[in-house]
N, C-alpha and C positions, 0 to 999 in steps of 0.2 A: 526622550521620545522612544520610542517602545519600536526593536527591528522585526522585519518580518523576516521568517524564511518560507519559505517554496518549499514543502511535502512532496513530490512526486511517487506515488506510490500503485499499486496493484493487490487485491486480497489475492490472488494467486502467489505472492511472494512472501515467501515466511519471515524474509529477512525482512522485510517490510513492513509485518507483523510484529516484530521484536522492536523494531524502531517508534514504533508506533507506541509501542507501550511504554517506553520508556520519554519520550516526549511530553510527555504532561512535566513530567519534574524536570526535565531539560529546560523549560520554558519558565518554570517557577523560579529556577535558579539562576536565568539569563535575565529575565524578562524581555526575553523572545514572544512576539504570536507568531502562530503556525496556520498558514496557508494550505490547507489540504488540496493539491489538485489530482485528480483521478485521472489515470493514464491506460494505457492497454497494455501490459506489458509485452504480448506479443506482435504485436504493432509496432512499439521500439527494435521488437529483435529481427525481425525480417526487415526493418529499416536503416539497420544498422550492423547484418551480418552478423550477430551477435544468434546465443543461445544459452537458455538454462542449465543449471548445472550437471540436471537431470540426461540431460543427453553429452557432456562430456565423453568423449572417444575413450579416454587412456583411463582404464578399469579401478588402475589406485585409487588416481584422483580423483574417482566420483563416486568411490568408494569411505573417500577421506570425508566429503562434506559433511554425511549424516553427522560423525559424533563433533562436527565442529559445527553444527548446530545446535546438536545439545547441549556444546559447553558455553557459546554463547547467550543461549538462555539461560544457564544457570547463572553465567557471569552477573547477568542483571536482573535474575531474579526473576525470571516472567513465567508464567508456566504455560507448557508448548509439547506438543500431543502429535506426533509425527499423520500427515491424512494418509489414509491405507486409497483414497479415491485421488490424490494428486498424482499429476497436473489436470485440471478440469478446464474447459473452455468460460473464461472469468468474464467475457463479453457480456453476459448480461446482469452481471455483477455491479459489474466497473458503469454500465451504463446505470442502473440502479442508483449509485453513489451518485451521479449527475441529479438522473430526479427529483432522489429527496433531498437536496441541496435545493432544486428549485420552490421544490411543497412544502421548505421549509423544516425536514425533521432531518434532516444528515445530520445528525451527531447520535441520534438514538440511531437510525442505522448502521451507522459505521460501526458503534459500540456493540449493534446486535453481530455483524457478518464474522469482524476478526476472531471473536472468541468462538464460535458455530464452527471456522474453519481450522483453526490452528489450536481448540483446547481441547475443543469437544469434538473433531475429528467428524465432522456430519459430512456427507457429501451434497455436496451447494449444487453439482451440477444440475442435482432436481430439483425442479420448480415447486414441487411440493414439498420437498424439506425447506428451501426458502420461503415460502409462503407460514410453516408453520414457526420459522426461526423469527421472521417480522410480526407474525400475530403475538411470540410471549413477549416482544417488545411495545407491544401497544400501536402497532404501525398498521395502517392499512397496505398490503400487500398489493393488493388488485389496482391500488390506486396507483401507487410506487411503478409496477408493472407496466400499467399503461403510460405513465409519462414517459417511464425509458425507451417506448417506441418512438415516441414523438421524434420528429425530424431534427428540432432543434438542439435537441439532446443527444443522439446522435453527433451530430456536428462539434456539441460543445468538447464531448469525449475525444472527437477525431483532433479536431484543433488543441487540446491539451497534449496527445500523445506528440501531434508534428511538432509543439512547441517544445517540449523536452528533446527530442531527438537534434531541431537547430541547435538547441542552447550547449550539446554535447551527450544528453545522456544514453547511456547502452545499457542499463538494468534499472532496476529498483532494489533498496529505496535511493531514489536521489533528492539530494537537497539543493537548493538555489541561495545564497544570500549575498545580496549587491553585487548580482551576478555572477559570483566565482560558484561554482560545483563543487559540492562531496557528493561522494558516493559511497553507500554502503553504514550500515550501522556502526559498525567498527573505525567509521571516519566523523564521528558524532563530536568525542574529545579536541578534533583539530576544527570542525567548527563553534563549539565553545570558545575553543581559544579568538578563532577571528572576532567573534563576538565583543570579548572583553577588550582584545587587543587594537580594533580598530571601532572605538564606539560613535557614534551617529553626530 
């Protein structure tokens, strides 16, 4: 029987970006399915005290991320295009991913947003570069739009960040499986191992 794990993730988060890319053959070679749940990341951090690396105090160490970014993605191969526009307010982003989950097309979303923000460098905080990033995807943008106002949608987003924050998490990407948490793309190897090592 086929495990699931729990995605928690944010397109505001590059790391999260990188996980994501590499999760398709994660899954191929587990036979894991992956649970995408769309979270706020800033919603986790003011709920958890926590903060981006981008505002890090001590000037080394936030000085150190960038090129441990980009060896990260070379590590795995993905290609990752530093945004000259992050950090942006990912709110109607993240509520977006709700949406088209509901309308039915979140996978052609998902697939449109992360490459828009993390290859091609576009700034998402405009409603007009998102609207023309979902129209070369074949999406209706205005329709997307309008369901992420919806109230319910709202909610579902609210209720996915609370429920990552109970369950322990402080960033993104976090993962869930049979409860236990990783965190972090670089904790990907020690969930594989749970995988093999305690199967279903």
């Amino acid at each position: 029987m086929s495990r699931t794990i729990e995605f928690f993730y944010d397109y505001g988060s590059p790391y999260s970006y990188l996980a994501d890319a590499v999760l398709p053959a994660f899954a191929e070679r587990t036979g894991a399915a992956i649970a995408f749940r769309p979270m706020l990341l800033g919603g986790v951090f003011k709920a958890t005290g926590n903060r981006s690396p981008m505002q890090e105090p001590i000037d080394a160490k936030r000085a150190y991320f960038g090129p441990v970014l980009q060896r990260t993605a070379a590590l795995h191969g993905v290609p990752f295009a530093p945004n000259p526009h992050f950090p942006i307010n990912t709110l109607p982003l993240m509520r977006g991913a709700v949406a088209a989950r509901q309308l039915g097309v979140f996978a052609a979303y998902h697939t449109a947003i992360y490459p828009a923000f993390w290859r091609e460098a576009q700034n998402l905080a405009d409603p007009a570069v998102v609207t023309e990033v979902l129209a070369k995807a074949d999406l209706d943008a205005a329709a997307i739009t309008a369901r992420a106002g919806a109230d319910d949608v709202k909610a579902e987003l609210r209720s996915a960040t609370d429920d990552a924050v109970a369950r322990g998490a402080f960033g993104a990407p976090t993962f869930f499986l049979d409860g236990e948490m990783f965190f972090g793309v670089d904790h990907l190897p020690h969930l594989e191992r749970a995988l093999r090592e305690s199967p279903a």
